[in-house]
C-alpha positions as CSV (number, residue, x, y, z in Angstrom):
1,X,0.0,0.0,0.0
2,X,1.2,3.1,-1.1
3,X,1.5,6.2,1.2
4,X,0.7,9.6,0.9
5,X,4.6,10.5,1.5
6,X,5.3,8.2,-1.2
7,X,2.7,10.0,-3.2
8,X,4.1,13.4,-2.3
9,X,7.9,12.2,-3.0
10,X,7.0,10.9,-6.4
11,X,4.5,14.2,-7.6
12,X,8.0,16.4,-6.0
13,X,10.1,14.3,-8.4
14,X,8.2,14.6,-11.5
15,X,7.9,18.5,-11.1
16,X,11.4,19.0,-10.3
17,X,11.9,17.0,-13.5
18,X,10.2,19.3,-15.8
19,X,12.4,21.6,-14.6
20,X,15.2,23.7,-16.4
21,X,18.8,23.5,-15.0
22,X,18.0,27.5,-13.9
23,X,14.4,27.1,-12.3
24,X,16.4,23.1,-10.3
25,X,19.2,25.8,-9.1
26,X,16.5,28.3,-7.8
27,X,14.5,26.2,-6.5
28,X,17.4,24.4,-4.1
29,X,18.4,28.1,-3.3
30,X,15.0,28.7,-2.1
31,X,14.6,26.0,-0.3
32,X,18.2,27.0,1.7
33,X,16.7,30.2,2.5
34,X,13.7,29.0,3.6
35,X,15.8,26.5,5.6
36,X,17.4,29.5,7.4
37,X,14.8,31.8,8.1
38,X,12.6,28.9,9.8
39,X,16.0,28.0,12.0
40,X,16.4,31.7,12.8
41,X,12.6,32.6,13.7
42,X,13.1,28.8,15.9
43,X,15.7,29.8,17.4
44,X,15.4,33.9,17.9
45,X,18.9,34.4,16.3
46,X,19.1,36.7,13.2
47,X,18.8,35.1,9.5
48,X,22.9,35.7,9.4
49,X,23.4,34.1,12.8
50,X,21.5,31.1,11.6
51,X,23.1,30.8,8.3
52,X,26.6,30.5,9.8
53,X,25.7,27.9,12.6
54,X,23.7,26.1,9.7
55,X,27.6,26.2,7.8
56,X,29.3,25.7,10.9
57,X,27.1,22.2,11.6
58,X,27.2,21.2,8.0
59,X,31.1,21.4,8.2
60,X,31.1,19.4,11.1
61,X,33.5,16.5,10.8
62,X,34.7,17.2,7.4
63,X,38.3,17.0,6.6
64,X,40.0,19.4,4.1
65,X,40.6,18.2,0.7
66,X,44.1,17.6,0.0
67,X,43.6,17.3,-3.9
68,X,41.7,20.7,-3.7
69,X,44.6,22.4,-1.3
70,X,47.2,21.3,-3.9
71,X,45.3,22.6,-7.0
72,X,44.7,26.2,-5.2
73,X,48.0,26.6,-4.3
């Protein structure tokens, strides 16, 4: 039995199929904003505040890239 998730999921896949490269990119960017302003109002920090921790968490962990470090110099 199918669910409505499942039913959401798939109707979110074929609209972000019919979409140009451009409008895919937008849409994602939205989506990030959206992602910080809900964190910031959640959280009473500014929009700024929130993007940074947001950055700060998604960095988390990660090592540095020695391929990229050599190619930059």
């Amino acid at each position: 039995m199918r669910s409505v998730a499942d039913t959401f999921r798939e109707d979110d896949a074929r609209h972000l199929e019919s979409l140009s490269p451009a409008e895919r990119v937008e849409a994602a960017l939205r989506l990030g904003r959206r992602s910080i302003a809900v964190y910031a109002a959640y959280n009473d920090v500014s929009e700024e505040e929130a993007a940074l921790v947001l950055r700060r968490n998604n960095a988390r962990g990660r090592v540095a890239s020695r391929c990229i470090s050599d190619c930059l110099g």
